[in-house]
Structure formats: C-alpha cells, structure tokens
C-alpha positions as CSV (number, residue, x, y, z in Angstrom):
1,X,-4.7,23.7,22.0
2,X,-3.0,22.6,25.2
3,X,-3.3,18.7,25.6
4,X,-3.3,16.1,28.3
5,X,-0.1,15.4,27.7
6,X,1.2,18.8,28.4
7,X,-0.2,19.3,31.4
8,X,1.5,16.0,32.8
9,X,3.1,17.1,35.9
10,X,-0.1,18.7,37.1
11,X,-1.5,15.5,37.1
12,X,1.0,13.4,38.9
13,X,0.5,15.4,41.7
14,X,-3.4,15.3,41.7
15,X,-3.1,11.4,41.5
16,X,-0.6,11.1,44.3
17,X,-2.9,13.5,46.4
18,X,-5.9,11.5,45.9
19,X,-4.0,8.5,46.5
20,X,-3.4,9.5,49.9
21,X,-6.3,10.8,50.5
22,X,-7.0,14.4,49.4
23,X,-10.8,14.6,48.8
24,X,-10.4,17.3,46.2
25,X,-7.8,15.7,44.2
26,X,-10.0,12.9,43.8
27,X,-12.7,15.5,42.4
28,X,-10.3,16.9,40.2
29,X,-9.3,13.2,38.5
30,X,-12.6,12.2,38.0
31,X,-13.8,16.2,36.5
32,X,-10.5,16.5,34.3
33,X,-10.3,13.1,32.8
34,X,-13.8,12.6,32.2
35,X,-14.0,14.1,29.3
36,X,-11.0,11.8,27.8
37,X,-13.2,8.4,28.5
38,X,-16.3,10.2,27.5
39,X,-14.8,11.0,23.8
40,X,-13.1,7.1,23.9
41,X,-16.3,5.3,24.7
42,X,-19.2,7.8,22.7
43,X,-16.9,7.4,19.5
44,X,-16.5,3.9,20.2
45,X,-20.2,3.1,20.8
46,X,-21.2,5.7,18.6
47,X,-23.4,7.8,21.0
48,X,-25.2,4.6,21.9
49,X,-27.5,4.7,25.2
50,X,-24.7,2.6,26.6
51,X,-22.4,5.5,26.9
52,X,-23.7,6.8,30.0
53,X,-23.2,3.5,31.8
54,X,-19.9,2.3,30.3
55,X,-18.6,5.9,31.0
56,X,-20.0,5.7,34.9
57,X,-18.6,2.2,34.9
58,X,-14.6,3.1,34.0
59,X,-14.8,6.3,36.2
60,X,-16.1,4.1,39.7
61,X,-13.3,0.8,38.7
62,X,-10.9,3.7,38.1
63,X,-11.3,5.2,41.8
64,X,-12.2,1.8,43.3
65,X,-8.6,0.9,41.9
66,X,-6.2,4.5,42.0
67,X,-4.5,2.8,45.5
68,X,-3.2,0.0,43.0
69,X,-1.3,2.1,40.9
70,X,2.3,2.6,41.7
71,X,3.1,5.0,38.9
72,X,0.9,8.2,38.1
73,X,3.2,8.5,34.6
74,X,0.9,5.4,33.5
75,X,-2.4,6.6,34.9
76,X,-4.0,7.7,31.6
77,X,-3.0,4.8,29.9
78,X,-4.1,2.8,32.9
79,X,-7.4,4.6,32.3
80,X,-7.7,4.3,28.6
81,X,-7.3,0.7,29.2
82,X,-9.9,0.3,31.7
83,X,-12.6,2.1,29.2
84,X,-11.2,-0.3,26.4
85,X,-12.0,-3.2,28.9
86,X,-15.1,-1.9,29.5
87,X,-16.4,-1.1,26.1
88,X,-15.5,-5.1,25.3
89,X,-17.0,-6.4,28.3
90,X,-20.6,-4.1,26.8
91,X,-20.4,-6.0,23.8
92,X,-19.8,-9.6,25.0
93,X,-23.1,-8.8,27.5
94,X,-24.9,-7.4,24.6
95,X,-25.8,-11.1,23.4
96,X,-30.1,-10.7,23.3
97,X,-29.7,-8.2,20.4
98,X,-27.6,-6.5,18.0
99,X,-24.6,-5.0,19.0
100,X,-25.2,-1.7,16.7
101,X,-28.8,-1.5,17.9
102,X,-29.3,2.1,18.9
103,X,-30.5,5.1,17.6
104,X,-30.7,5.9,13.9
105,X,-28.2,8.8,12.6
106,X,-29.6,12.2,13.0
107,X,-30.8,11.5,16.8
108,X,-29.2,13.7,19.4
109,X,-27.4,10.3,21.0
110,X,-25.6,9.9,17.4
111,X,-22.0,10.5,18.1
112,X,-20.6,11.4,14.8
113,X,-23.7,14.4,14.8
114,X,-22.6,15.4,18.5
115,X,-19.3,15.7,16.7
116,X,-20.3,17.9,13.7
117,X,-22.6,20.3,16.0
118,X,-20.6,20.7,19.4
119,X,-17.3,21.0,17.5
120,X,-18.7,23.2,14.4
121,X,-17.2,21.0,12.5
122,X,-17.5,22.0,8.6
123,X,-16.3,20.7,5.0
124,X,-14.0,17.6,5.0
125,X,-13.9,17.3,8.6
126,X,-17.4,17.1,8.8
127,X,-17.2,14.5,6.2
128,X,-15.1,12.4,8.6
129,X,-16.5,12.5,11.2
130,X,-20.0,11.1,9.5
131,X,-18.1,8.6,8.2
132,X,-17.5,6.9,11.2
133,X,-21.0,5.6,11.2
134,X,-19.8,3.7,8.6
135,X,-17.7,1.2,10.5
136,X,-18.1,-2.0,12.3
137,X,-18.0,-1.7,16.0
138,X,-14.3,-3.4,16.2
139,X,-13.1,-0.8,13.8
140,X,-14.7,2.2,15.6
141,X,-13.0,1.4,18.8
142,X,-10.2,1.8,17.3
143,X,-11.1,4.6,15.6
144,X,-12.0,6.2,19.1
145,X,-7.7,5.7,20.2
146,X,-6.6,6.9,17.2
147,X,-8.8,9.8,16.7
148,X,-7.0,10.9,20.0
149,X,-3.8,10.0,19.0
150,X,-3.2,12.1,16.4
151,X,-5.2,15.2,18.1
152,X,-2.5,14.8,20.3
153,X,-4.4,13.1,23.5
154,X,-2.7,10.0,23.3
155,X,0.7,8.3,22.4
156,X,1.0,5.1,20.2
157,X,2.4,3.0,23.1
158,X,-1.0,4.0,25.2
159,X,-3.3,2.9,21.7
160,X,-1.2,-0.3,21.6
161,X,-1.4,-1.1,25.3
162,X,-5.0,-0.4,25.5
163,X,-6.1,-2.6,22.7
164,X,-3.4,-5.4,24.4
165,X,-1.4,-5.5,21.0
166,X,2.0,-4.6,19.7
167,X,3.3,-1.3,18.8
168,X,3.8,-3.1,15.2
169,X,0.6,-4.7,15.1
170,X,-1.3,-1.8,16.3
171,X,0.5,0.0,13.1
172,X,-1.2,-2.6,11.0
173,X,-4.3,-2.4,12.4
174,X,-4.3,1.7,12.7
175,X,-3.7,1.5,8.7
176,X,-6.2,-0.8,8.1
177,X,-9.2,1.2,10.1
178,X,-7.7,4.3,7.5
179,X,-8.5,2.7,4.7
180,X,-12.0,1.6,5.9
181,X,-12.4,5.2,7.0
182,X,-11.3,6.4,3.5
183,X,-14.2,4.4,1.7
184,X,-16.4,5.2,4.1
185,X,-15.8,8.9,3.4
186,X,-16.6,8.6,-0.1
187,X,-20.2,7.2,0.5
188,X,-20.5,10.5,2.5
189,X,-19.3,12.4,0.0
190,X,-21.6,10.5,-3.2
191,X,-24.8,10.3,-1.0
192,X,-24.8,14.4,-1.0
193,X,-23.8,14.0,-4.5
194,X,-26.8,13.5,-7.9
195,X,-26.1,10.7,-9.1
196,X,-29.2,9.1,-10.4
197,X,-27.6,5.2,-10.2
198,X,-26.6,6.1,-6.4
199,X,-30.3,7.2,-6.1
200,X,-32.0,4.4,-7.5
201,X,-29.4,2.1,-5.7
202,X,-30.5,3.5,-2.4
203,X,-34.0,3.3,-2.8
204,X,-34.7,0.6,-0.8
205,X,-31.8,1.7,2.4
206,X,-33.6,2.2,5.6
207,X,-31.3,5.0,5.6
208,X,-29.2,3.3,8.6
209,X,-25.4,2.6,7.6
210,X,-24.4,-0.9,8.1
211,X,-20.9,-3.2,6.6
212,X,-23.7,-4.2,4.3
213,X,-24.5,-1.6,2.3
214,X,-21.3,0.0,3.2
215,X,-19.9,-2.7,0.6
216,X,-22.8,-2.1,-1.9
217,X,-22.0,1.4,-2.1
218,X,-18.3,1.5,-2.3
219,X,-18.3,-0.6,-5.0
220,X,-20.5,1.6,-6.9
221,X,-19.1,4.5,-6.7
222,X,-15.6,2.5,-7.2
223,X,-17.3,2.2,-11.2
224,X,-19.5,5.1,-11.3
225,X,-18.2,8.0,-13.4
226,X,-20.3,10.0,-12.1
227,X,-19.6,9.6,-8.8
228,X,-16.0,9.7,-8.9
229,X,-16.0,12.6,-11.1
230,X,-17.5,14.6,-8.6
231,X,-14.9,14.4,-5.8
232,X,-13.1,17.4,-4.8
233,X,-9.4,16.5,-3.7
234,X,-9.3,14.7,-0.6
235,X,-7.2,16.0,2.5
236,X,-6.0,12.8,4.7
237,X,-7.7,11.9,7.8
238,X,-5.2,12.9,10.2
239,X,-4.5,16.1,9.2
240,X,-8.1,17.0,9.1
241,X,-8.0,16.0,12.7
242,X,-4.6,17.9,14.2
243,X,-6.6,20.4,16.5
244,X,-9.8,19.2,16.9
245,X,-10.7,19.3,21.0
246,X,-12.4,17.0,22.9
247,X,-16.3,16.5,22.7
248,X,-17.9,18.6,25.6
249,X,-19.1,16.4,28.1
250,X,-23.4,17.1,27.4
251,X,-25.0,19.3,30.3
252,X,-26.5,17.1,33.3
253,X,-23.7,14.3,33.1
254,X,-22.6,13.2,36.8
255,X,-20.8,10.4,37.1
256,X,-23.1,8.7,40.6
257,X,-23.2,5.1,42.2
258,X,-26.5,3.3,42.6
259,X,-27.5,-0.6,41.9
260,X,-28.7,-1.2,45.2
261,X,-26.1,-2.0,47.8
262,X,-23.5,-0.5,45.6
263,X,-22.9,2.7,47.2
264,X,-22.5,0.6,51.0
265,X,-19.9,-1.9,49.0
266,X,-18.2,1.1,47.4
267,X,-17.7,2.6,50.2
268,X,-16.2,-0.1,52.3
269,X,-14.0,-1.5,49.5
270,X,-12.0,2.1,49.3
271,X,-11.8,2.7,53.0
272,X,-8.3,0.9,53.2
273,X,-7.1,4.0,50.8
274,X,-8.1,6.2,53.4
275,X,-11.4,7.9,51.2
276,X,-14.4,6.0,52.5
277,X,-17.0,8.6,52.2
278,X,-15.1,10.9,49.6
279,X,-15.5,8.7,46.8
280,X,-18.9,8.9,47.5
281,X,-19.1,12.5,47.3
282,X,-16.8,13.1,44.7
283,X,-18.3,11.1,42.0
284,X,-21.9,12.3,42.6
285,X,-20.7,16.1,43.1
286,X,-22.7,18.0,40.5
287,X,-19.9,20.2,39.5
288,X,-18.6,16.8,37.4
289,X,-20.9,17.5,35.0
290,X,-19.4,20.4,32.2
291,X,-21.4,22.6,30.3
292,X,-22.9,21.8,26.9
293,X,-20.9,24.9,25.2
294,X,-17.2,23.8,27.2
295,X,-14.6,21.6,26.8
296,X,-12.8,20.6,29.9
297,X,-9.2,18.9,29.3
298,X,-6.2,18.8,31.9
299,X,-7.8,20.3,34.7
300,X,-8.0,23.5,33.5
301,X,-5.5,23.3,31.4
302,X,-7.8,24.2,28.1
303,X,-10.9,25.7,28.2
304,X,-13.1,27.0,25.3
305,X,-16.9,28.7,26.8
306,X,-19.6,29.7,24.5
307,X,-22.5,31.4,25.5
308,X,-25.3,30.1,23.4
309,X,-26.2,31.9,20.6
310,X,-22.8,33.5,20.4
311,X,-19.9,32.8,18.2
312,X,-17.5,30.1,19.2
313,X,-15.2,31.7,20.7
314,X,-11.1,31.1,20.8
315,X,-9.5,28.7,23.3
316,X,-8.1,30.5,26.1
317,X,-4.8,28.6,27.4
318,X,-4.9,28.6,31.1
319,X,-1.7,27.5,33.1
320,X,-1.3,24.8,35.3
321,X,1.0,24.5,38.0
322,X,3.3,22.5,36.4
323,X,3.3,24.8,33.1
324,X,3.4,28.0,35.1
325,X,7.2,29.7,35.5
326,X,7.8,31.7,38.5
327,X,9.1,35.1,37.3
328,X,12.6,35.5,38.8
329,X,13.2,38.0,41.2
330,X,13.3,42.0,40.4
331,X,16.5,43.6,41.6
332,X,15.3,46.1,44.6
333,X,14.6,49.3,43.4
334,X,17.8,51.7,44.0
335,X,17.5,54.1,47.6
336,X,16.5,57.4,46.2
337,X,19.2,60.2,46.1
338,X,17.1,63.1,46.8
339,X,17.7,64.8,49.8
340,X,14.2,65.4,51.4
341,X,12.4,68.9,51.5
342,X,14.0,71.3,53.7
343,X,16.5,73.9,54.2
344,X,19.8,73.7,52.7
345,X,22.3,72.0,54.5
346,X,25.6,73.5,55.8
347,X,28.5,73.6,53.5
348,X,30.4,71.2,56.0
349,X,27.9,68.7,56.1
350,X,29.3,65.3,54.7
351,X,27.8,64.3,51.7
352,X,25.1,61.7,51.3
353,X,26.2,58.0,50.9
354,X,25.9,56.7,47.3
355,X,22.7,54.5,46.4
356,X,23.7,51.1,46.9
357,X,22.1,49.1,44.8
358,X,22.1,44.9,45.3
359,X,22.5,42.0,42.7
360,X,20.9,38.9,43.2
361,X,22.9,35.8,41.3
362,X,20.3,34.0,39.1
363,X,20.3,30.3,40.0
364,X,20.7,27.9,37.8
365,X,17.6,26.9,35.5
366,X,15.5,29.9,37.1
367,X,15.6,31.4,33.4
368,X,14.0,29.6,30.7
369,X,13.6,30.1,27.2
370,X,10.3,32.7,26.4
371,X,8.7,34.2,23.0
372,X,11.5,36.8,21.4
373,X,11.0,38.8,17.9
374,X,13.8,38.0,15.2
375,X,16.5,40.1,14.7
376,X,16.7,42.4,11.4
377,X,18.5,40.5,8.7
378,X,21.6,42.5,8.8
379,X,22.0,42.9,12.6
380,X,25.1,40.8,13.9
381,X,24.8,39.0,16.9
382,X,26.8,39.6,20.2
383,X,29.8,37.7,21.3
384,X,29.1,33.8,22.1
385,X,30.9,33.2,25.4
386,X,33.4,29.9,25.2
387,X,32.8,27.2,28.0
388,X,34.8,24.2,28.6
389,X,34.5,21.7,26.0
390,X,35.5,17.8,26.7
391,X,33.3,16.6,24.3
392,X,29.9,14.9,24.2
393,X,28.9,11.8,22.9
394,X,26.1,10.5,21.4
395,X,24.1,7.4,21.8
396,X,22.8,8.2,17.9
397,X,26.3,8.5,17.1
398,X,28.0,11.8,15.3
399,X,24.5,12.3,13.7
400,X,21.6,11.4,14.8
401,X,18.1,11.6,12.7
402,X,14.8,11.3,14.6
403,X,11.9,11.6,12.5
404,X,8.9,9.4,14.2
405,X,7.3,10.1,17.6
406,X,9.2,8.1,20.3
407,X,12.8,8.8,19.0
408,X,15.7,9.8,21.3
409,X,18.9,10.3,21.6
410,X,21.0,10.3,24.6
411,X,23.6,12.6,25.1
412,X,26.6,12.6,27.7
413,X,29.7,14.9,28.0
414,X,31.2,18.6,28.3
415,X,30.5,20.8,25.4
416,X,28.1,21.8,22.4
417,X,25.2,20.3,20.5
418,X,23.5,20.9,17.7
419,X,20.1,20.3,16.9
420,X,18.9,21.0,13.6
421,X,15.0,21.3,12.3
422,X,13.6,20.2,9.5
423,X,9.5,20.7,9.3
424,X,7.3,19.3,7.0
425,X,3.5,20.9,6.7
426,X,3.8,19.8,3.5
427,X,3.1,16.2,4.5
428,X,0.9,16.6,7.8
429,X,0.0,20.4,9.1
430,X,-1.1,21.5,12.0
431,X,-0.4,21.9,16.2
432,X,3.3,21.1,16.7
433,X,4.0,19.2,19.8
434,X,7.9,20.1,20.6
435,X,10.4,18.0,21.8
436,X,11.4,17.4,25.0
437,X,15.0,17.5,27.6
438,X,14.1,14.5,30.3
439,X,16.4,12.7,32.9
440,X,18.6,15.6,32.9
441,X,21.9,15.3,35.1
442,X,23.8,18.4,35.1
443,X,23.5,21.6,33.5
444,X,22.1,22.1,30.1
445,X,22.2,25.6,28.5
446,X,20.4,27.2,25.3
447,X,23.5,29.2,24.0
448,X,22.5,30.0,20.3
449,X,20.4,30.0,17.6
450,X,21.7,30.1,13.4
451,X,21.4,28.4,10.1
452,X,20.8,31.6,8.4
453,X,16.6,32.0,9.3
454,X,14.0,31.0,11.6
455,X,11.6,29.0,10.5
456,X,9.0,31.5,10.3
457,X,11.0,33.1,8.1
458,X,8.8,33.1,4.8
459,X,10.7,31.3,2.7
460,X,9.5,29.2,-0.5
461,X,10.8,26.7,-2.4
462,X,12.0,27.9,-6.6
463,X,8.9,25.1,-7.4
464,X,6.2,26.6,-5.3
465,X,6.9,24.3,-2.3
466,X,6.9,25.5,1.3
467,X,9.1,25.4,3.9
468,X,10.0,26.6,7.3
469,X,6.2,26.9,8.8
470,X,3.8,26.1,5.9
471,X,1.9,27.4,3.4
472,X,-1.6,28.6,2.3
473,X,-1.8,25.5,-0.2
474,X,-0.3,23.0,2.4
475,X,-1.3,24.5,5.9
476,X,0.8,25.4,8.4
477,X,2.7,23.8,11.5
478,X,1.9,25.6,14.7
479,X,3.3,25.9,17.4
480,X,2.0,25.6,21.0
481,X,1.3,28.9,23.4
482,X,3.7,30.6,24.9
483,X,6.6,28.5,22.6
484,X,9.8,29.8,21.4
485,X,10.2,29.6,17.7
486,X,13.2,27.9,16.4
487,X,15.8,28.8,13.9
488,X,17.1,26.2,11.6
489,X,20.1,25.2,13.6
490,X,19.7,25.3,17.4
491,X,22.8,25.3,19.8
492,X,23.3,23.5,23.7
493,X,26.1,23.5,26.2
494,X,25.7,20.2,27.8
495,X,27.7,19.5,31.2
496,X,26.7,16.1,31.8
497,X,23.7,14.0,30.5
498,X,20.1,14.1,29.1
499,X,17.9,12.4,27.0
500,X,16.5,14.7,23.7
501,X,12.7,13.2,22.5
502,X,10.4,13.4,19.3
503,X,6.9,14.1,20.7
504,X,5.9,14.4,17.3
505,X,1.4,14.0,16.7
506,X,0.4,16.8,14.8
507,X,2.7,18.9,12.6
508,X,5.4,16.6,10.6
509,X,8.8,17.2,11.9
510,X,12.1,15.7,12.5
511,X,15.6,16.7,14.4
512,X,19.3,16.0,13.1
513,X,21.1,15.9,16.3
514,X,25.5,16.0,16.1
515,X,27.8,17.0,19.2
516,X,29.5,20.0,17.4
517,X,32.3,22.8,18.9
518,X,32.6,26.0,20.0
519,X,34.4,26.9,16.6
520,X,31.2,26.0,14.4
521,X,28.6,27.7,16.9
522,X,30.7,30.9,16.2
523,X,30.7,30.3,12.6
524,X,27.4,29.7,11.8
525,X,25.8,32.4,14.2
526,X,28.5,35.3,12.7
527,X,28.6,34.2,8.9
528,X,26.0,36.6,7.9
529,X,23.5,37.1,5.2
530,X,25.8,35.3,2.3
531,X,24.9,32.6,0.0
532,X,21.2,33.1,0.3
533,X,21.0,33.1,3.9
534,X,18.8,35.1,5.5
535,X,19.7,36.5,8.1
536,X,22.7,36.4,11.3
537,X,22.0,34.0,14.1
538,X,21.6,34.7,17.5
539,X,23.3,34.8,20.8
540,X,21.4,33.9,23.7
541,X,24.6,33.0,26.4
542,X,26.0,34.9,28.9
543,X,28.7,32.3,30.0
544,X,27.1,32.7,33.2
545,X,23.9,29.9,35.0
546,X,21.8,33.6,33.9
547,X,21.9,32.1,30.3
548,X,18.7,30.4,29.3
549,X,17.9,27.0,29.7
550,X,15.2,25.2,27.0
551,X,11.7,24.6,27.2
552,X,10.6,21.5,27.8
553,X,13.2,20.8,30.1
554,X,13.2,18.1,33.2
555,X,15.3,15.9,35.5
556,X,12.9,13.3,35.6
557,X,12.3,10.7,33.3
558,X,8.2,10.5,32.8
559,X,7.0,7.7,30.9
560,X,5.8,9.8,28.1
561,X,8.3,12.7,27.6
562,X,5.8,14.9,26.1
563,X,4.7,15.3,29.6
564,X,7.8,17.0,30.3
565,X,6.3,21.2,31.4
566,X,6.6,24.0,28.7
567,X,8.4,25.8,31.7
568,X,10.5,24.4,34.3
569,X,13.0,26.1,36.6
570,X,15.3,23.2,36.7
C-alpha cells in the first residue's frame, strides 16, 4: 500500500499550484485528500448524519484558507487539524440532544459496519473495528488519528498537533484509548459467544452500545469463566491495522457550497488568491465524488477498483511524479558495419571507417538503487573501489541506535557508513515504511551490501523464533513496491552531509548507525560463507558518480522525512 506520506513531493507541488492559482490543482487537493478527512471524521462521529456536513465544512475552511499557508510540508497536518477543530466545534453545537444520537449499529451510516463491509474486513480485524462502537466520543476521535497513524497515514507529531497536546501526553492518551479499545473488543468477542449469564445479562440492552453497559459487560466477562475461557489469543490492535486502506469515499459524495449567500461570500473572500470562481467549481465538480468499490489516496498514488460482484481485487501502485525515476539515457545504438547491397567494391577501395560508438557520463544521482535478486551463497563479490576517506562524524556518536519513528542521526565528513538492520515482525508485522536520506549536501553513494544474508534470507532462530522478514506464526514485515531489500549490514560513501531518519509505522524496525572504513567494508563483503554466515556480500560501486545512490534520497529537508520520494535523481 502506498501512503500519503510517500507520495509527499507530489503534493507540495499541487498545493503550491493551487496556491497560485491553478484551477486543477485545486481539484486535485480537494479529490486526493478527501478521502483522509472523510475516514478522520466518519470514525470519529461514528458514521453519524453529521459526517457529511462536518466533512463539507473542513474541505470549504481548507480552500477558503490554502493562501494562508506558507509551508505545503505542513498541509496535511494543517488539515487534520482543521477536521479535529471541526468535529469539536459539532459537539459543543450539539447541546438540544445527545451527542451519540444517531443511527443504531447495523444501519448503512454506522461507521464501524462501513468499515467491515467496504474493507472485507474478517476475524480479529473485524472484531476491532466493531469495537469502536464501544467508545465515548472523546475517545473515538482519537481513535480516528491513531487508527491512521499506525496504517501509516499519519505521523505522531501530526496526532499530537491535531488534538493541541504534547508528543508525551498524546502517548499517554494514545495508550489509554488502547486499553479502552482492548475491553471493548472483548464484549465483541463474548456477545457472539453462549454464555447463558451474558444472555440473561443482556436481556434488557436496547442492543445500542453505550459507557454504560460497556462497564456492565466488561466486568462480567472480567469474572465469567465462561466467557474468558472462550477467547482465542488476541493479536494487538496495531498490528491488526498495519495495511488496512482508507474507507472509500460512498458513491454520490460531492463536497458543494450552499446556505444561502454562501456561495456569493465564498467567492469573494478567495478572490485575493487569485481563484474566485474556481473554488466554486472545483468543490461542486462531480468527479470529487469516488466510487463505492475505490479507494482514492495520494492523488493517484493508490488505487484498488472492484467491479461489483467480483473479487476484491489487488492494489495496483500507480506512480506519481515525485515517485517516478526517469530511466537514464540508452547509449546510441552502434552505426551498422554492413556494407549495403551491391556489387563488390574494388580491391583499392579504402576500407570502411570503424563504428564509432559514443558514451554518455552518468551524472551524478541519475542512478538509484532498484529491485536486484541475491547472489548464490558461494559467489564472491567484485572488487569494492577505495574513495577518499577523511572521516565522518556522527551526531549519534561512534554508534548510533534508532529504534522509534522520528529518530536521526546526522552525519558529516569523507568516508564510509554503516548502517545496520535489525527487524522485528516478531513484535509488530506488517508494511515497512523505510528510512529516509534528507537535507543532503554533497554526494552520498550506496557502495555495498554484507553481514553474511539479506534479510529475506530464511533464517530461524534454534528456539523457533524468526528473524530477518517474519514468519508464518508472527507475520511478516513487508516492504513497499518497487523497494530494494536490505542485507544485514548496509554500506555509504558520504562526501559531505545528510540527515538518516526512522519512518518507522508498520513493521518493527530499528538501524545501528557507526562511521566505519574502507578496511571493514572489504572485510565483511569478502569474508564468505564461514561461521554460519550465509552468504558473501555484495558490491554495488564503481568508484565512479555511475555507482548507485539510495532510495529515499533528498536534498531537502521536508517536515516529515517519510515524505522524502522512493526515487529521486539527486
């Protein structure tokens, strides 16, 4: 699945377009992130009948405001705070009845059923997403944040900044909403359960969840035998989430301006950004609206169609422009040598000029790292080429550990780096978000790869346990389209200075990061199959700005580096 976040540098220049102006730009925003607010606010409100209109409402303040936005790095969580706003601002209206007045579960508008049946949803995850009726509407906006957050949609800082809280704080809250989540997952679980005390407790439920009876059941099942004998073992929330897309957007939505003289005051109040009568248009185009059997994220960026009454079908990954890597130029093809068709030429003739045949020099950066197949165990690698080494330092120090999303290390100097992988499906499965090069100044080279295996190497642990990619019995850590896969030690040239970055939501992973030489690249890549090893490493320089450069690689410096493009000619 290809996120929002991946498809970053797409949107920065859509937002600046439609800043200035560009008509189409602006159709794109509102088309491409709808689906984002849609998925924040129907979780939120639960599929209430408010959706619609808190949904309309952050899409209109977001164009009515896009000329007030200096950076487009911040835009989604600009946006994500806008919908929070407005979600809050629903509830304090909401004061002539209850706030969770709406439709009971089962009804089309019920969000955790649109969940289940638009996303085939089956098993535990199924089980979660019921659940969520469960909680109190405080708890299910922030359910709504972190839902996306760890399906990869949204970053911790945007959670925290939406909600107006700390990073720290937002931790404390995020943990507590799991363990509300948790309970309310058991009540799923016992109601499709037999036990005859949960029966003739619910006899008198109108069937509609509420904090309530939400307490009445938990603590039955919390001393029912019965009940707790007949749970299965539970996989956590979040990696019963990694993966999961976005809720299609239902068939018919539009996003349109009405209330009376709204469309007149619209109008006039974006004139000064130079769209007037394009916001207009844009926001009631009919081609906002997406199909009940796709799911629209990035722009294009991920799409999944199902033709009804078919299978779902597999997400196709479409590339944006900022994902997409011009292939470098062929070499022309050589002049042909073959004399044409004719009678033979005289003996004295002078023979015909050589093919000449021209080399191009590959710029720098205009070859990036692509999918390769691993060597055979026993096959040694070619020579490594020796740059200049002054030495590179390390804001992290001679070794460096990042293991949370958000952790970086900056790195300055002449010479060789090692970065060294260490993933853990074992704790939390599923799509691996990789790490990212940003800010670079320089050069910075992938030279080679060692450590003895890739991690999609099969190997196993002597008590059962997995490592490299996973496991049947733990799942597996996968990695994003089109990505290289890493051996266990991975190997830079650095000549001058960039900043490496966890992106980690997803699959568990972590990076040891040390400045290392010339001497212990060779080493490790030429040691060969000994001491349980499994195989040589791999050379991948050619001393020359032809060697490969890393995915994930930028000289800018987005706010979230997991922004940075898959490929970038740098």
């Amino acid at each position: 699945m290809t996120t929002y976040a991946e498809a970053g540098g797409h949107w920065r220049a859509t937002i600046a377009d439609a800043q200035a102006g560009d008509r189409q730009a602006l159709e794109d925003l509102v088309a491409g992130w709808l689906p984002l607010v849609y998925n924040i606010v129907g979780r939120a409100l639960n599929g209430h009948a408010d959706v619609d209109d808190v949904v309309q409402e952050t899409m209109l303040r977001a164009v009515d405001h896009l000329g007030s936005l200096r950076d487009p790095d911040s835009f989604r969580s600009w946006l994500v705070a806008i919908a929070m706003r407005q979600i809050r601002d629903r509830a304090r209206r909401r004061t002539d009845r209850r706030l969770d007045e709406g439709p009971p579960p089962g009804e089309a508008a019920d969000f955790a059923e649109l969940t289940v049946l638009r996303l085939q949803l089956e098993g535990q995850r199924r089980e979660v997403a019921e659940a969520v009726r469960w909680l109190d509407d405080e708890d299910r906006q922030l359910l709504s944040l972190w839902w996306l957050e760890v399906a990869g949609e949204l970053t911790r800082r945007e959670l925290a900044a939406a909600v107006g809280i700390s990073r720290q704080h937002a931790a404390v809250r995020v943990q507590r909403v799991k363990e509300r989540l948790e309970v309310s997952r058991g009540i799923v679980r016992a109601l499709g359960g037999a036990c005859p005390g949960l029966r003739e407790l619910t006899a008198r439920w109108s069937g509609r969840p509420d904090s309530v009876w939400r307490k009445r059941l938990a603590r039955h099942i919390r001393g029912c035998g019965c009940c707790e004998d007949a749970r299965e073992p539970v996989v956590p929330a979040e990696r019963l989430l990694v993966g999961i897309a976005l809720v299609p957007v239902p068939a018919g939505f539009a996003i349109s301006l009405f209330l009376g003289g709204r469309t007149a005051a619209a109008a006039a109040g974006v004139s000064s950004a130079g769209w007037s009568a394009k916001v207009l248009a844009a926001l009631t185009k009919p081609a906002v609206a997406v199909t009940a059997g796709a799911t629209l994220a990035a722009g294009g960026a991920y799409v999944a169609v199902q033709t009804p009454g078919e299978p779902p079908a597999r997400a196709a990954v479409v590339p944006t422009a900022a994902s997409t890597l011009a292939a470098p130029p062929s070499p022309p093809a050589s002049a042909s040598a073959s004399a044409p068709a004719g009678p033979a030429s005289p003996s004295h003739s002078p023979p015909a000029p050589p093919p000449v045949t021209q080399t191009k020099a590959r710029l720098y950066g205009s070859v990036v790292d692509a999918v390769d197949r691993a060597p055979d165990q026993d096959r040694p690698p070619g020579a490594l080429p020796q740059r200049p080494a002054a030495g590179v330092t390390s804001s992290g120090g001679a070794h460096a550990t990042l293991n949370h999303r958000g952790d970086a290390v900056t790195l300055s100097g002449q010479g060789y780096v090692l970065v060294r992988w260490q993933i853990s499906p074992q704790y939390r499965s599923g799509s691996l978000v990789m790490p990212s090069w940003t800010g670079l100044r320089g050069k910075l080279f992938h030279v080679a790869s060692g450590g003895g295996r890739r991690m999609d190497d099969p190997v196993g642990g002597a008590d059962g346990t997995a490592t490299g990619m996973g496991a049947p019995s733990t799942g597996y850590a996968v990695l994003p389209s089109g990505a290289q896969q890493m051996w266990q030690n991975e190997y830079f040239y650095l000549a001058g200075t960039v900043v490496l970055t966890v992106n980690e939501r997803g699959a568990d992973y972590g990076l040891n990061v040390f400045p290392t030489t010339w001497d212990a690249v060779h080493e490790d890549v030429t040691s060969g199959p000994a001491q349980g090893a499994r195989r040589y490493g791999l050379v991948r320089d050619t001393g020359r700005d032809d060697a490969p450069v890393p995915q994930y690689v930028t000289r800018e410096m987005p706010s979230d580096p997991a922004t940075a493009p898959q490929r970038s000619a740098v």
